[in-house]
PDB file of the backbone (N, CA, C, O) and the ligand in Angstrom, with CONECT records:
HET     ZN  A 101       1
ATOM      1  N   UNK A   1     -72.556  88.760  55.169  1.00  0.00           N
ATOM      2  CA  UNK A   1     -73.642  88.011  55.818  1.00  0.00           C
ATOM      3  C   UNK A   1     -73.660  88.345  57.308  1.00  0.00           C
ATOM      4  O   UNK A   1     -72.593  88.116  57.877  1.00  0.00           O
ATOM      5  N   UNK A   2     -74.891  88.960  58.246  1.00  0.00           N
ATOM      6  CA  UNK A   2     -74.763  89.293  59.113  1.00  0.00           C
ATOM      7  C   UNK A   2     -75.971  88.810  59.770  1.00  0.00           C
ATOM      8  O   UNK A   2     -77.100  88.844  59.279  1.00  0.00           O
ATOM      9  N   UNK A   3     -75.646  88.349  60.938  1.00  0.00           N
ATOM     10  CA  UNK A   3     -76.838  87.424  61.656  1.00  0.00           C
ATOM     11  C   UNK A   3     -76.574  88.185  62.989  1.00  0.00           C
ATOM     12  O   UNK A   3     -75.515  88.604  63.458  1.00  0.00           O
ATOM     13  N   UNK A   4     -78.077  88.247  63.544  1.00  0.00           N
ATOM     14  CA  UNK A   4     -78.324  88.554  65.061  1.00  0.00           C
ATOM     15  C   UNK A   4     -78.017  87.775  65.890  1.00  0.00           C
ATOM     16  O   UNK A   4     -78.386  86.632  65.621  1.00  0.00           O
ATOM     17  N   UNK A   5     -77.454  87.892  66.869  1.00  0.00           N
ATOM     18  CA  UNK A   5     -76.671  86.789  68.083  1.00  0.00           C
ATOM     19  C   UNK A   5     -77.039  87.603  69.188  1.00  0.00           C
ATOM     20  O   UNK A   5     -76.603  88.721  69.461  1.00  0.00           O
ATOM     21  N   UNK A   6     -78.380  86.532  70.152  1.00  0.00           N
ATOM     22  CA  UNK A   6     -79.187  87.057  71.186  1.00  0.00           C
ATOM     23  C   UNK A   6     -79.351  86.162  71.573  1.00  0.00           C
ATOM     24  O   UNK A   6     -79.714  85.214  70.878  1.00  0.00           O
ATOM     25  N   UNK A   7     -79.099  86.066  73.177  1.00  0.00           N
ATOM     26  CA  UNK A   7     -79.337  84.407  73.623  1.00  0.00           C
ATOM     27  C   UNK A   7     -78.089  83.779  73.559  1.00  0.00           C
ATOM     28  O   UNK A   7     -77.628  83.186  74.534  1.00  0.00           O
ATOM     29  N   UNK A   8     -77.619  83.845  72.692  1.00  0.00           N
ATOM     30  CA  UNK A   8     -75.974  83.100  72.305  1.00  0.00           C
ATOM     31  C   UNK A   8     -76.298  82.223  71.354  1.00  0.00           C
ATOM     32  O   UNK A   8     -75.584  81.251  71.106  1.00  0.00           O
ATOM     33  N   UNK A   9     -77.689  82.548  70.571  1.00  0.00           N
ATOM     34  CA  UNK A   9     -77.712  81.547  69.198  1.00  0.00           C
ATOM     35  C   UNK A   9     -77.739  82.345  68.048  1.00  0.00           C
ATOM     36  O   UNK A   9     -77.835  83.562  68.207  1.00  0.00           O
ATOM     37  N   UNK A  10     -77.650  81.727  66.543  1.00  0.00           N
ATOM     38  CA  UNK A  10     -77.262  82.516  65.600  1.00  0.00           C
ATOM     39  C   UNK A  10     -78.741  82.319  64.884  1.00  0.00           C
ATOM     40  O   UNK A  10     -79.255  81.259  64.528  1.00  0.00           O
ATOM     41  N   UNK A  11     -79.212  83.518  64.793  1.00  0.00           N
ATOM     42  CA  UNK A  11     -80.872  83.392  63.628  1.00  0.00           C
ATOM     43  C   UNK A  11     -80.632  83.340  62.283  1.00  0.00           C
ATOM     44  O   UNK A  11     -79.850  84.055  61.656  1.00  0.00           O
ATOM     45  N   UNK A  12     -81.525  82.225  61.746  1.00  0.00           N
ATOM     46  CA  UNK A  12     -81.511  81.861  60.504  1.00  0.00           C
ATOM     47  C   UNK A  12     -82.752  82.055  59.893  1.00  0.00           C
ATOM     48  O   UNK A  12     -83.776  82.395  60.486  1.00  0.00           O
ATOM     49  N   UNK A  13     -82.621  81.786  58.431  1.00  0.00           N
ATOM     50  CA  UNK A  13     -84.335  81.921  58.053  1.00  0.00           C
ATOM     51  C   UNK A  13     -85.156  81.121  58.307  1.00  0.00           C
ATOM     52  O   UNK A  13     -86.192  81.145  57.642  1.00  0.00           O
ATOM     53  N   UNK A  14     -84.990  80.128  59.358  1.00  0.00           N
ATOM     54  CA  UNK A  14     -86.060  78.858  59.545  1.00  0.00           C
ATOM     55  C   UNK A  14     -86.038  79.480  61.304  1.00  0.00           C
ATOM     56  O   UNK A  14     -85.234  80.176  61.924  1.00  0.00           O
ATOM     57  N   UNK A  15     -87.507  78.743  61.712  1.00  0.00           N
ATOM     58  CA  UNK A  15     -87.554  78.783  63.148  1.00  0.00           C
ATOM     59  C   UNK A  15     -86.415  77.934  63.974  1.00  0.00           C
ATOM     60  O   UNK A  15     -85.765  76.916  63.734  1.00  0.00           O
ATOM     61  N   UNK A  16     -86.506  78.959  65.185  1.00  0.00           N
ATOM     62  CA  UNK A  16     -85.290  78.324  65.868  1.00  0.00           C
ATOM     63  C   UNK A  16     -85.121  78.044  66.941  1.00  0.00           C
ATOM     64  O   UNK A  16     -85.309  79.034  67.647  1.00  0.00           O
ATOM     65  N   UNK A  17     -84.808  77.053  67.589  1.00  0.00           N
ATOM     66  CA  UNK A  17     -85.010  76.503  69.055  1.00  0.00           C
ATOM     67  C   UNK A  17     -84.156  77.222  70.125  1.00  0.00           C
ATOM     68  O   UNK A  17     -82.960  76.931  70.148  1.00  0.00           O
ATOM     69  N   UNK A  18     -84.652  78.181  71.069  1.00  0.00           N
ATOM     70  CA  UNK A  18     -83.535  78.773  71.557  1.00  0.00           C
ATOM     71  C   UNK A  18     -84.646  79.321  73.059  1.00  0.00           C
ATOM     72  O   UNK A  18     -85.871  79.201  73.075  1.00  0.00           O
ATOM     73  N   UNK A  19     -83.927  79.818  74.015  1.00  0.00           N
ATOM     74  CA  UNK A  19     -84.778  80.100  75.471  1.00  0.00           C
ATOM     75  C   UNK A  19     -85.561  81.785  75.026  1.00  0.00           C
ATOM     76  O   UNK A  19     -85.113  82.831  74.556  1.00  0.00           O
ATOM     77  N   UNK A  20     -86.447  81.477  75.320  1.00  0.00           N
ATOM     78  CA  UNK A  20     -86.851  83.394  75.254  1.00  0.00           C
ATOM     79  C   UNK A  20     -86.757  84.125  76.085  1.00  0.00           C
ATOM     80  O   UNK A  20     -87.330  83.805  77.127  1.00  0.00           O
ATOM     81  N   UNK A  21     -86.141  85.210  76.066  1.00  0.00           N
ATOM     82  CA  UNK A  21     -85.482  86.310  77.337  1.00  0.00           C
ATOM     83  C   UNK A  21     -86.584  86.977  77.516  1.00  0.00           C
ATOM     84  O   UNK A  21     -86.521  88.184  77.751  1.00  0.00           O
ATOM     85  N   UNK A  22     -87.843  86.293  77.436  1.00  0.00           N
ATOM     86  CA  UNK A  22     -88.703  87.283  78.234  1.00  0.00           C
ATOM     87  C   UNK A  22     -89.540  86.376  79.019  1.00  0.00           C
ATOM     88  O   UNK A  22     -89.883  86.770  80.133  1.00  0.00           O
ATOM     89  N   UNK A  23     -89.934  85.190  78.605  1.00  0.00           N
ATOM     90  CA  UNK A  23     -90.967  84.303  79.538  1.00  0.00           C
ATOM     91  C   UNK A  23     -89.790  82.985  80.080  1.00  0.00           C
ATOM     92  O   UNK A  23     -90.209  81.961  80.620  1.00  0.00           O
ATOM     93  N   UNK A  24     -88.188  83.252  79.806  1.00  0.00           N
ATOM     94  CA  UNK A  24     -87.351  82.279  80.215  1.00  0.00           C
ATOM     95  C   UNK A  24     -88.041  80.608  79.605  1.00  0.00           C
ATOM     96  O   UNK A  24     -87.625  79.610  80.193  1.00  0.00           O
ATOM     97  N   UNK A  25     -88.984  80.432  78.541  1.00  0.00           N
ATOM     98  CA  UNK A  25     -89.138  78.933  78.384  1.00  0.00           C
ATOM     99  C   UNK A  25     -88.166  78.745  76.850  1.00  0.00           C
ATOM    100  O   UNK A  25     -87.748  79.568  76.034  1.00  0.00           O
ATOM    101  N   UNK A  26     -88.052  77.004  76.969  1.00  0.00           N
ATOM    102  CA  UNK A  26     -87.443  77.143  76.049  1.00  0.00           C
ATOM    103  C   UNK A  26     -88.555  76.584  74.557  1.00  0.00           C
ATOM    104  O   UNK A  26     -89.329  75.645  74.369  1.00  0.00           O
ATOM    105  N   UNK A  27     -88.061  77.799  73.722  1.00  0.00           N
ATOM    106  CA  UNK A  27     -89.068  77.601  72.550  1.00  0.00           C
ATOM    107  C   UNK A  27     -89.048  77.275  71.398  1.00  0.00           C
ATOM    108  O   UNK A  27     -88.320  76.284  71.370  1.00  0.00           O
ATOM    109  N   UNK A  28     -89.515  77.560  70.067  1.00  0.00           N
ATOM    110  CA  UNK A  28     -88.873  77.205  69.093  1.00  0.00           C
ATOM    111  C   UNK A  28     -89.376  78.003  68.111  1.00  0.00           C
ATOM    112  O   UNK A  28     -90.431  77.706  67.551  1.00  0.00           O
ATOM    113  N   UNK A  29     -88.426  79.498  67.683  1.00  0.00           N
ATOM    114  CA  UNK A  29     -89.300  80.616  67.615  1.00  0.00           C
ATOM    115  C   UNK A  29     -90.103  80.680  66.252  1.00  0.00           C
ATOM    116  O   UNK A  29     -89.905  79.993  65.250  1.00  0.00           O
ATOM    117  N   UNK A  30     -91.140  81.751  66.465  1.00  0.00           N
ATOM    118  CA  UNK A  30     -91.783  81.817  65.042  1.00  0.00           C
ATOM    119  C   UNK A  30     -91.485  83.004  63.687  1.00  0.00           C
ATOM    120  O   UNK A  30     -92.050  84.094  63.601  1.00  0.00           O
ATOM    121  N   UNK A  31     -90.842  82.660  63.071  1.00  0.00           N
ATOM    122  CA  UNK A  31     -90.119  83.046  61.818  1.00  0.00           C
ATOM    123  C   UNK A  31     -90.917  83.977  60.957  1.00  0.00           C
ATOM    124  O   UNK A  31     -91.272  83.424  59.916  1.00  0.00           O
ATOM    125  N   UNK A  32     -91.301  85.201  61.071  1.00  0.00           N
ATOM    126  CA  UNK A  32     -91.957  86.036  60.085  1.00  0.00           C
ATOM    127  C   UNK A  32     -91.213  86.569  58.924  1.00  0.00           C
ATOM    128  O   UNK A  32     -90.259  87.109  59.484  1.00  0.00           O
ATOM    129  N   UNK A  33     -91.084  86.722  57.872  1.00  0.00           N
ATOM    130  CA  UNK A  33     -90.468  87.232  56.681  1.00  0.00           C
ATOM    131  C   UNK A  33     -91.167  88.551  57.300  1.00  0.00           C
ATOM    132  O   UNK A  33     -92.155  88.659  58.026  1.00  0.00           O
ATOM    133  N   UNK A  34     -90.333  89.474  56.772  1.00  0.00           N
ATOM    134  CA  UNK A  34     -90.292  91.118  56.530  1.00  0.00           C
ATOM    135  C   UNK A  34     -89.479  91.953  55.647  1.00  0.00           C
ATOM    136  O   UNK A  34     -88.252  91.878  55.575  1.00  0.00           O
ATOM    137  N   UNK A  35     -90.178  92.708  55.017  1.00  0.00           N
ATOM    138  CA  UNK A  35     -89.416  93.737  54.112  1.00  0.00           C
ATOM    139  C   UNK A  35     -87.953  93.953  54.580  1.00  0.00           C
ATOM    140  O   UNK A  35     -87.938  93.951  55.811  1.00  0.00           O
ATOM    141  N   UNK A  36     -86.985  94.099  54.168  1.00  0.00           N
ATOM    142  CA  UNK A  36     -85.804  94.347  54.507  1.00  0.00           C
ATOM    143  C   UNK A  36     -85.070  95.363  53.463  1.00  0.00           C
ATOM    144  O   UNK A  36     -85.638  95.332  52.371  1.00  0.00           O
ATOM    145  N   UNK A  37     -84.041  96.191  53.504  1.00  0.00           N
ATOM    146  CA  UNK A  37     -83.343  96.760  52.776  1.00  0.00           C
ATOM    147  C   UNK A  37     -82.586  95.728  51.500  1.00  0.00           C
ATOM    148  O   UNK A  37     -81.870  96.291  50.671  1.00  0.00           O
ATOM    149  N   UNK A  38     -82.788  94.312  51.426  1.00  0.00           N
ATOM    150  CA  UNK A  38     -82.718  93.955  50.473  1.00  0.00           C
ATOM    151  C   UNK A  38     -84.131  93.315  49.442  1.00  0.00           C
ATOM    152  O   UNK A  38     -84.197  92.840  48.308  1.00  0.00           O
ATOM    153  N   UNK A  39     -84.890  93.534  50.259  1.00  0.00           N
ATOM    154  CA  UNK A  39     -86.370  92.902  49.222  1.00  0.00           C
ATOM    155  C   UNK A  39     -86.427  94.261  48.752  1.00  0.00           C
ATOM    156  O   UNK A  39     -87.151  94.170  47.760  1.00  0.00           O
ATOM    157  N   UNK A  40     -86.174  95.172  48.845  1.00  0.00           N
ATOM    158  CA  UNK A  40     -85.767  96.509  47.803  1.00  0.00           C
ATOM    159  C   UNK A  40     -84.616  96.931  46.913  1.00  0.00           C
ATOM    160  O   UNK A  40     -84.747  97.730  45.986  1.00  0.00           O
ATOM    161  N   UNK A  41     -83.369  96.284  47.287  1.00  0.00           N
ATOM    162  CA  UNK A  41     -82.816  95.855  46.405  1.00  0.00           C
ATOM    163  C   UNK A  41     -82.952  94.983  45.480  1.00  0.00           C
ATOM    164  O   UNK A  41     -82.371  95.245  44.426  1.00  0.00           O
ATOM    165  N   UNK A  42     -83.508  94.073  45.534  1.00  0.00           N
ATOM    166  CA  UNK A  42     -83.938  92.807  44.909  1.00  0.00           C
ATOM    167  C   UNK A  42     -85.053  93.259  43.984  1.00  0.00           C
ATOM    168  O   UNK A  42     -85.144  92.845  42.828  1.00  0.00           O
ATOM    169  N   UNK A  43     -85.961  94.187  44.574  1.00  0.00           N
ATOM    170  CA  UNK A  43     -86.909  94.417  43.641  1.00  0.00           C
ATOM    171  C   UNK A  43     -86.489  94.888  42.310  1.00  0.00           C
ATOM    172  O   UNK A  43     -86.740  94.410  41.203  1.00  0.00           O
ATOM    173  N   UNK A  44     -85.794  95.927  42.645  1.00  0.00           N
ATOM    174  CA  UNK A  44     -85.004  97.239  41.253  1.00  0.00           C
ATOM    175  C   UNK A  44     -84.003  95.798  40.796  1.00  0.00           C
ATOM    176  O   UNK A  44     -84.365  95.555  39.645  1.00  0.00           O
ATOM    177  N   UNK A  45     -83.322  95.144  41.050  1.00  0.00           N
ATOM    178  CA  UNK A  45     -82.629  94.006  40.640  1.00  0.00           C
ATOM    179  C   UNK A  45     -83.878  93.037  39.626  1.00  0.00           C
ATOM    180  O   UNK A  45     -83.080  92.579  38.808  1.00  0.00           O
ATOM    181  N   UNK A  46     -84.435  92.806  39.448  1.00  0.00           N
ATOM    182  CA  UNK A  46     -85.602  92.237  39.437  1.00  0.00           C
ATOM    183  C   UNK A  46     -85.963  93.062  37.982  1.00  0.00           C
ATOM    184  O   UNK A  46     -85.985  92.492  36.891  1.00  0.00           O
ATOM    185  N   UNK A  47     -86.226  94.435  38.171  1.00  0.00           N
ATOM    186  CA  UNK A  47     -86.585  95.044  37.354  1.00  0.00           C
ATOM    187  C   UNK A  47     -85.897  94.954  36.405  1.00  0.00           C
ATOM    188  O   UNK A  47     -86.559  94.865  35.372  1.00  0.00           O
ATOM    189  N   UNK A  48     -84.466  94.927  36.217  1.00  0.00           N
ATOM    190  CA  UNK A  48     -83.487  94.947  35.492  1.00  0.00           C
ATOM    191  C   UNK A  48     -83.278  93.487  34.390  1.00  0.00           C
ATOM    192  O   UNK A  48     -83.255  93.306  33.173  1.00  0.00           O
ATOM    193  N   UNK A  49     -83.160  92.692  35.546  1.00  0.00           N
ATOM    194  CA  UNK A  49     -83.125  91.265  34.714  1.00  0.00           C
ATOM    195  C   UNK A  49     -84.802  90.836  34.154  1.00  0.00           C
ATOM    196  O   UNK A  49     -84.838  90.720  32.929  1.00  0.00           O
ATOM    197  N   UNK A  50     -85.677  90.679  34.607  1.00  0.00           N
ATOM    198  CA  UNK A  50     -87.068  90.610  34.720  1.00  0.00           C
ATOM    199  C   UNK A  50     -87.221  90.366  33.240  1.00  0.00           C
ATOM    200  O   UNK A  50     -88.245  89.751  32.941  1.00  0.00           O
ATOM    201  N   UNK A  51     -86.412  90.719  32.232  1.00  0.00           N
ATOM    202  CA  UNK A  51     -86.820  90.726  31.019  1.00  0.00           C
ATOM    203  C   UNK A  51     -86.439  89.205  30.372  1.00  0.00           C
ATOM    204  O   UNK A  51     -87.021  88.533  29.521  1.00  0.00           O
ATOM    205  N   UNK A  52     -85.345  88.989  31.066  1.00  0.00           N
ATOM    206  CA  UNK A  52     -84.366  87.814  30.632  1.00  0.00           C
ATOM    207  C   UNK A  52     -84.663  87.107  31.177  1.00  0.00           C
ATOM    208  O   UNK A  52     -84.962  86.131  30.488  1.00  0.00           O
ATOM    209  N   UNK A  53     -84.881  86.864  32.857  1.00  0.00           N
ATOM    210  CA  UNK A  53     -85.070  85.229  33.272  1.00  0.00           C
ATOM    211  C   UNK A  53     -86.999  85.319  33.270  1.00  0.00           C
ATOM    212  O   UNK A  53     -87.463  84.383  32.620  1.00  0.00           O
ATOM    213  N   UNK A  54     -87.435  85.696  33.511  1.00  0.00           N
ATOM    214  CA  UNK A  54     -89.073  85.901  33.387  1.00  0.00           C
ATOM    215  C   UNK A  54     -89.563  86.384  34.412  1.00  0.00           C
ATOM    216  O   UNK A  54     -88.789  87.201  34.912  1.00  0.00           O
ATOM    217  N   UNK A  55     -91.141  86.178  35.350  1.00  0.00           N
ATOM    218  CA  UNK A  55     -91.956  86.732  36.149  1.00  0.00           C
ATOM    219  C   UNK A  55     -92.108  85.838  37.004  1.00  0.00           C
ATOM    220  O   UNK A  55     -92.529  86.016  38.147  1.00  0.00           O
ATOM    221  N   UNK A  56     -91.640  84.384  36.314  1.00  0.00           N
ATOM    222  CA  UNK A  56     -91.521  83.179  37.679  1.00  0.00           C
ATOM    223  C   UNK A  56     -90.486  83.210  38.498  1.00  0.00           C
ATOM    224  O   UNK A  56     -90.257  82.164  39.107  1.00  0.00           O
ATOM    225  N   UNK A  57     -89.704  84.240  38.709  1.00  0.00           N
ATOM    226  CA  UNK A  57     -88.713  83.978  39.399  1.00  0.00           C
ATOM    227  C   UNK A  57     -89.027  84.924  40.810  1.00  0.00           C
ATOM    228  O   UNK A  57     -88.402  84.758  41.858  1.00  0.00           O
ATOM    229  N   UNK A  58     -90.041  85.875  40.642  1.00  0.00           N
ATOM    230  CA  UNK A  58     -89.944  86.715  41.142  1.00  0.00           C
ATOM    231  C   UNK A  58     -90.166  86.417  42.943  1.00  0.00           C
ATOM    232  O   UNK A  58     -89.499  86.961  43.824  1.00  0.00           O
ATOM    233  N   UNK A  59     -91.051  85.620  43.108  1.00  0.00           N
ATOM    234  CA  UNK A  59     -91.890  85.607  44.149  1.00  0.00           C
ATOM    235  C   UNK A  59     -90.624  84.385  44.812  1.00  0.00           C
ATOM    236  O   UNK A  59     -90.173  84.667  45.923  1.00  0.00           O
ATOM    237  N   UNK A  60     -90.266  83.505  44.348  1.00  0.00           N
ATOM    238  CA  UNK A  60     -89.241  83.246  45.465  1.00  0.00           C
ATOM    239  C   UNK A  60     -87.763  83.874  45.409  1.00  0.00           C
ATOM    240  O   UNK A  60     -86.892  83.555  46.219  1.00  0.00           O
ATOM    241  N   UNK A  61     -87.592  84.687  44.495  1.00  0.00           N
ATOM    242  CA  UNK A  61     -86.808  85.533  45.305  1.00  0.00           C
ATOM    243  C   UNK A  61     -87.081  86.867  45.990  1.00  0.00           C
ATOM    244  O   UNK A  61     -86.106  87.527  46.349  1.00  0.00           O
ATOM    245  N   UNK A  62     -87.807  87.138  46.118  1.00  0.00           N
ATOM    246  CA  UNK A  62     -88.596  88.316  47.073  1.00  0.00           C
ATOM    247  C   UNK A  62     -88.637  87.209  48.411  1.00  0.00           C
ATOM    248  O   UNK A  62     -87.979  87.489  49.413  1.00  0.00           O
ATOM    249  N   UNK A  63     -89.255  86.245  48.369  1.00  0.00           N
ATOM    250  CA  UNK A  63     -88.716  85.673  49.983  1.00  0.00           C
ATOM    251  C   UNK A  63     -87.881  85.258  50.622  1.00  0.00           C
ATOM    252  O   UNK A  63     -87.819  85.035  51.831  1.00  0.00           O
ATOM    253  N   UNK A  64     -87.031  85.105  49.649  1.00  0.00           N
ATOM    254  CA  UNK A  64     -85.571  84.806  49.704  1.00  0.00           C
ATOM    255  C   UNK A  64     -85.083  85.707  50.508  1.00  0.00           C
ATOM    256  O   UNK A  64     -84.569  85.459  51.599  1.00  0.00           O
ATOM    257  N   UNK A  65     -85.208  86.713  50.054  1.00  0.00           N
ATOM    258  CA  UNK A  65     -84.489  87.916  50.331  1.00  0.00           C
ATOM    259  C   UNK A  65     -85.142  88.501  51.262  1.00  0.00           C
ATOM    260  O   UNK A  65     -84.740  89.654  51.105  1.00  0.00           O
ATOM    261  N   UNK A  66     -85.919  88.540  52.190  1.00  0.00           N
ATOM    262  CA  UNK A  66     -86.968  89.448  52.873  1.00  0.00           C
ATOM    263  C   UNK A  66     -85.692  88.965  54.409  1.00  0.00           C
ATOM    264  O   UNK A  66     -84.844  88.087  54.563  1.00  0.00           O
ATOM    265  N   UNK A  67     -86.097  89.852  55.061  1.00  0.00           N
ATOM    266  CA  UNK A  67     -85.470  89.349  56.769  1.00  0.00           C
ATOM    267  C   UNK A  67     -86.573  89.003  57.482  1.00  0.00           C
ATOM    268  O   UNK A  67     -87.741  89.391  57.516  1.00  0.00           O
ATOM    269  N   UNK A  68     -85.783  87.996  58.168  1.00  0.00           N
ATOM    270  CA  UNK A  68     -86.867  86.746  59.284  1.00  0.00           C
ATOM    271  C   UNK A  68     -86.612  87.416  60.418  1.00  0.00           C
ATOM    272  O   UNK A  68     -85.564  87.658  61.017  1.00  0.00           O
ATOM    273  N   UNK A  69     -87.757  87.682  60.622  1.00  0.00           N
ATOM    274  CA  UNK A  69     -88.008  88.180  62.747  1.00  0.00           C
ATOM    275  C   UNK A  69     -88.273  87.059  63.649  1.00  0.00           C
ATOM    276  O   UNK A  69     -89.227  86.335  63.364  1.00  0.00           O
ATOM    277  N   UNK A  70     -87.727  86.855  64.469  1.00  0.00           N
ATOM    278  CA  UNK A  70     -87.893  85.773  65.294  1.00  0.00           C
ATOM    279  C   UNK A  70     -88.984  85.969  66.614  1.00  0.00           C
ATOM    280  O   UNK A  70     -88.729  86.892  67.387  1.00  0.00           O
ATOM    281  N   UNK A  71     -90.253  85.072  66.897  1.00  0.00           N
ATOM    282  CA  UNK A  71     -90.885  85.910  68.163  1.00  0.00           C
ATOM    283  C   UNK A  71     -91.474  84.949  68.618  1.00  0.00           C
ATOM    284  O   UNK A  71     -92.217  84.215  67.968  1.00  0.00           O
ATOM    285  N   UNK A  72     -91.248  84.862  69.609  1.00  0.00           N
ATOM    286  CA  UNK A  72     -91.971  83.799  71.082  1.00  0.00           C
ATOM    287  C   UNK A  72     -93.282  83.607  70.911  1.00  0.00           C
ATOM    288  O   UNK A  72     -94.097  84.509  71.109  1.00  0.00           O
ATOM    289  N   UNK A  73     -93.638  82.295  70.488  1.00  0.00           N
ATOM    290  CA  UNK A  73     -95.089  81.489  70.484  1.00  0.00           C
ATOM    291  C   UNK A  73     -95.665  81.313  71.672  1.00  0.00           C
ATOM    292  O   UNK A  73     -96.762  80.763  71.573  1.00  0.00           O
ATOM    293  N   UNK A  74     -95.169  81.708  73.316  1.00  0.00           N
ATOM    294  CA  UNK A  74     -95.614  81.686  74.274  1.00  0.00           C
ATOM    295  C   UNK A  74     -96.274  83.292  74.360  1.00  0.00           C
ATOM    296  O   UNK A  74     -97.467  83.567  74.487  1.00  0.00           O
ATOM    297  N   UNK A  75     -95.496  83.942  74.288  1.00  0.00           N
ATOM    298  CA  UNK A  75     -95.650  85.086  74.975  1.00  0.00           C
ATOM    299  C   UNK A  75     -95.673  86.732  73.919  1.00  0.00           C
ATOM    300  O   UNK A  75     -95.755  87.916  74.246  1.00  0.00           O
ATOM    301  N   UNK A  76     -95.562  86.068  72.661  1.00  0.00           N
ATOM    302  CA  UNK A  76     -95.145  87.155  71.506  1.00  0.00           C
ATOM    303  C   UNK A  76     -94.013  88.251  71.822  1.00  0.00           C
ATOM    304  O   UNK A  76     -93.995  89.378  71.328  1.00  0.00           O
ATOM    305  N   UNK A  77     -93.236  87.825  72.569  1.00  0.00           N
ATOM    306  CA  UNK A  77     -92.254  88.545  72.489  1.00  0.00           C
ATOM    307  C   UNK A  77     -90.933  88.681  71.516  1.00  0.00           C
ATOM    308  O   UNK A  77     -90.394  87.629  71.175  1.00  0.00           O
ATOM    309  N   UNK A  78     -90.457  89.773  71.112  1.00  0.00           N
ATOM    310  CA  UNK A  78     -89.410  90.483  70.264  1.00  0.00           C
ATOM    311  C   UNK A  78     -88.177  89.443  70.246  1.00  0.00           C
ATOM    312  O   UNK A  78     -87.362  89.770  71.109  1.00  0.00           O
ATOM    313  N   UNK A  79     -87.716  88.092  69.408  1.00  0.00           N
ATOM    314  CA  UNK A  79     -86.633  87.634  70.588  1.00  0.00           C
ATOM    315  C   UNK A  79     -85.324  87.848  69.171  1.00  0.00           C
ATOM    316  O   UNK A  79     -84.234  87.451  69.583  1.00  0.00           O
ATOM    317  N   UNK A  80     -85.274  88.211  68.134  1.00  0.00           N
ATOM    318  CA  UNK A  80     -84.468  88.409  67.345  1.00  0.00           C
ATOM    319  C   UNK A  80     -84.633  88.384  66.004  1.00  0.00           C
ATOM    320  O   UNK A  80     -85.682  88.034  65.464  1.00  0.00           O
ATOM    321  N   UNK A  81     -83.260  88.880  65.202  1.00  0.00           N
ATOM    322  CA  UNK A  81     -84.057  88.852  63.590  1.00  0.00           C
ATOM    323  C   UNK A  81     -83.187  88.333  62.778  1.00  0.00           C
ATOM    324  O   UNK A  81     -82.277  88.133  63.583  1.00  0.00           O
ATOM    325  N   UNK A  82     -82.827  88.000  61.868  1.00  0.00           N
ATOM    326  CA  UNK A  82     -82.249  87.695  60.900  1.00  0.00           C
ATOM    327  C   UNK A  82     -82.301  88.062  59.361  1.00  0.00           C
ATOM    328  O   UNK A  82     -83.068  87.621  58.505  1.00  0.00           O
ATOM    329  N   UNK A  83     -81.261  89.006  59.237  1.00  0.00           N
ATOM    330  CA  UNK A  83     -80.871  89.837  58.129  1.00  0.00           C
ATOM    331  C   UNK A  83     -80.028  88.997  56.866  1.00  0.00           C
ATOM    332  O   UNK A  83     -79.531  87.875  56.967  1.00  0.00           O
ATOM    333  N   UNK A  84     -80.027  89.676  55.944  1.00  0.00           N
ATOM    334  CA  UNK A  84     -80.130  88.959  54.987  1.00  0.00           C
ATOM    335  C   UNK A  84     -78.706  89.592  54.486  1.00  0.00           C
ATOM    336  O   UNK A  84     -77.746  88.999  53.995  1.00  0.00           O
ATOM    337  N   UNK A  85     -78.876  90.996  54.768  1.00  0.00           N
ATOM    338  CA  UNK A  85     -77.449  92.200  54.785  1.00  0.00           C
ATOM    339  C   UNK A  85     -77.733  93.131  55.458  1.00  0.00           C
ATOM    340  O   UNK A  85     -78.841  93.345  55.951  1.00  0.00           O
ATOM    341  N   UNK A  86     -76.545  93.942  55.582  1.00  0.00           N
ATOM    342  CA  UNK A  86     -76.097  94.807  57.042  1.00  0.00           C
ATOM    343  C   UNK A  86     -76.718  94.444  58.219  1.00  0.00           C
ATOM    344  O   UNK A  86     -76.436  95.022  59.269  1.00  0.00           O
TER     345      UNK A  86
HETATM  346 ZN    ZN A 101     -91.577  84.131  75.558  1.00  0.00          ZN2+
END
């Protein structure tokens, strides 16, 4: 399990209250899901079991698994991400 540490806080998959190193306010960032090297693992994983647990499973674990980008509601700036692996 490997989390980005920027700012001196730890990113999670929910928005997160932390200062933004680019407009210095303090914010409470906005959480985008993104493709990650495991929503591609997960997919071919998916493929495999897909037969056995069904097609309802699919869509929350594809978000499950996706990595959260973290980015300043003031200013849209880059402020961190949160990985899911490596
Ligand atoms: Zn900002």
């Amino acid at each position: 399990m490997a989390t980005a540490v920027l700012g001196g806080g730890n990113f999670t998959a929910v928005p997160t209250r932390t200062t933004c190193p680019s407009c210095h306010q303090e914010v409470t960032t906005v959480a985008n899901h993104t493709s990650g090297l495991l929503t591609w693992l997960a997919c071919a994983g998916l493929c495999l079991i897909g037969c056995v647990f069904g097609c309802c499973l699919i869509p929350f674990c594809i978000d499950e698994c996706k990595d959260v980008e973290h980015r300043c509601p003031n200013c849209d700036s880059y402020i961190g991400v949160y990985k899911r692996i490596g």
